[in-house]
C-alpha positions in Angstrom: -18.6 18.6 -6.8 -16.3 20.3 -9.4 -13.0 21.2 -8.3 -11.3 24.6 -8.7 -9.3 25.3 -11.3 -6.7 28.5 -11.9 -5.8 29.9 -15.0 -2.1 29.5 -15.4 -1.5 33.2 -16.0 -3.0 34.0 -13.2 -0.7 32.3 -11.6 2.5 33.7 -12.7 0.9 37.3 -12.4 0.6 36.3 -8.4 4.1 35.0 -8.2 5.4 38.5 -9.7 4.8 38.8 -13.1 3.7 36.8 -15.8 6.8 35.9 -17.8 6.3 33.8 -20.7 9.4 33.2 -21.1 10.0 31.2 -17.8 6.7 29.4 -18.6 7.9 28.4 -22.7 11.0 26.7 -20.8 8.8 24.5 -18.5 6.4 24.0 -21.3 9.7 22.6 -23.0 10.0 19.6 -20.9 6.6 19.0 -20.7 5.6 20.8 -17.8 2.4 22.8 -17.3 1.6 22.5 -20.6 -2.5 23.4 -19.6 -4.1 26.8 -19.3 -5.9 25.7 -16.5 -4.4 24.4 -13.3 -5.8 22.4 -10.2 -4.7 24.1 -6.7 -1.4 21.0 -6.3 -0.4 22.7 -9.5 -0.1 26.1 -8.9 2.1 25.1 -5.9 4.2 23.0 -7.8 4.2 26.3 -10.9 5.1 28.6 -7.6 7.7 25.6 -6.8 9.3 26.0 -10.2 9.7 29.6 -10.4 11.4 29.7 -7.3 13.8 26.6 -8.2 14.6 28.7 -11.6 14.7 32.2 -9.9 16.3 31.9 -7.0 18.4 28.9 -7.2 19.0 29.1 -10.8 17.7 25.2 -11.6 17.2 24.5 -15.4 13.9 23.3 -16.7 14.8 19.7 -16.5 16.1 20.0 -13.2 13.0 21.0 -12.2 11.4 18.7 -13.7 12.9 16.0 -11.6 12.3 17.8 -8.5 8.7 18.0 -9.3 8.8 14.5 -9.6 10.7 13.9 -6.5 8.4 15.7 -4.3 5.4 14.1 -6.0 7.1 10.6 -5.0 7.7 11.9 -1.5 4.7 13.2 -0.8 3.2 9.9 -1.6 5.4 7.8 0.1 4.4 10.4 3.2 0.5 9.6 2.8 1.2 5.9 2.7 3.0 5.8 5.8 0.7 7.9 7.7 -1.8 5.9 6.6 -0.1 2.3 7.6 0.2 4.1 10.8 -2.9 5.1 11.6 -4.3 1.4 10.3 -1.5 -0.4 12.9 -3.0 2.2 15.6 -6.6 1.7 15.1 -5.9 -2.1 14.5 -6.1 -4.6 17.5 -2.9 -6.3 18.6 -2.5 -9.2 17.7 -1.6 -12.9 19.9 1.4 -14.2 19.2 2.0 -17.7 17.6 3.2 -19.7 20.8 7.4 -20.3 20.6 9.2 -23.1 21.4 11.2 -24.0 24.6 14.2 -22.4 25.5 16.8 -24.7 22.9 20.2 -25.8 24.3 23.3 -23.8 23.2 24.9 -25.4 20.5 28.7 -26.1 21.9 31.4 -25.5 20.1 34.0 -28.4 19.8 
């Protein structure tokens, strides 16, 4: 099964225009360099613009957001899934503990 793809202009002319000039700056660090974009990275491209636009974040701050969310998102997945795995996952009998140990006493 192939996966969808998006033209990268296409992007930018849905988020309100297609200016090159805020795509050259990503492209600068590195970012969106493809003319083609799977779905996770028109979000992050919409992501960008609206970092740049409306919060007035440079390219390379950006960048690092990207980045950030990308980490978080992960980290998100992993704990949902070591959730669902301690859920699913029968409890387990506990190793049998000594008797009750006398205070220590202070002298």
């Amino acid at each position: 099964m192939s996966r969808r793809v998006i033209r990268t202009e296409e992007v930018l002319v849905y988020l309100g225009g297609g200016d090159r000039s805020f795509l050259d700056r990503l492209r600068e660090e590195g970012l969106f360099e493809a003319d083609e974009l799977e779905p996770e990275q028109a979000e992050d491209l919409r992501l960008a613009k609206m970092l740049m636009e409306e919060l007035g974040v440079n390219a390379a701050g950006v960048d690092v957001a990207l980045h950030l969310r990308k980490r978080m998102l992960a980290l998100e997945a992993r704990a949902r899934a070591l959730v669902e795995a301690l859920q699913t996952e029968p409890p387990r009998a506990e190793p049998p503990r000594a008797g009750p140990s006398e205070p220590k006493r202070r002298r």
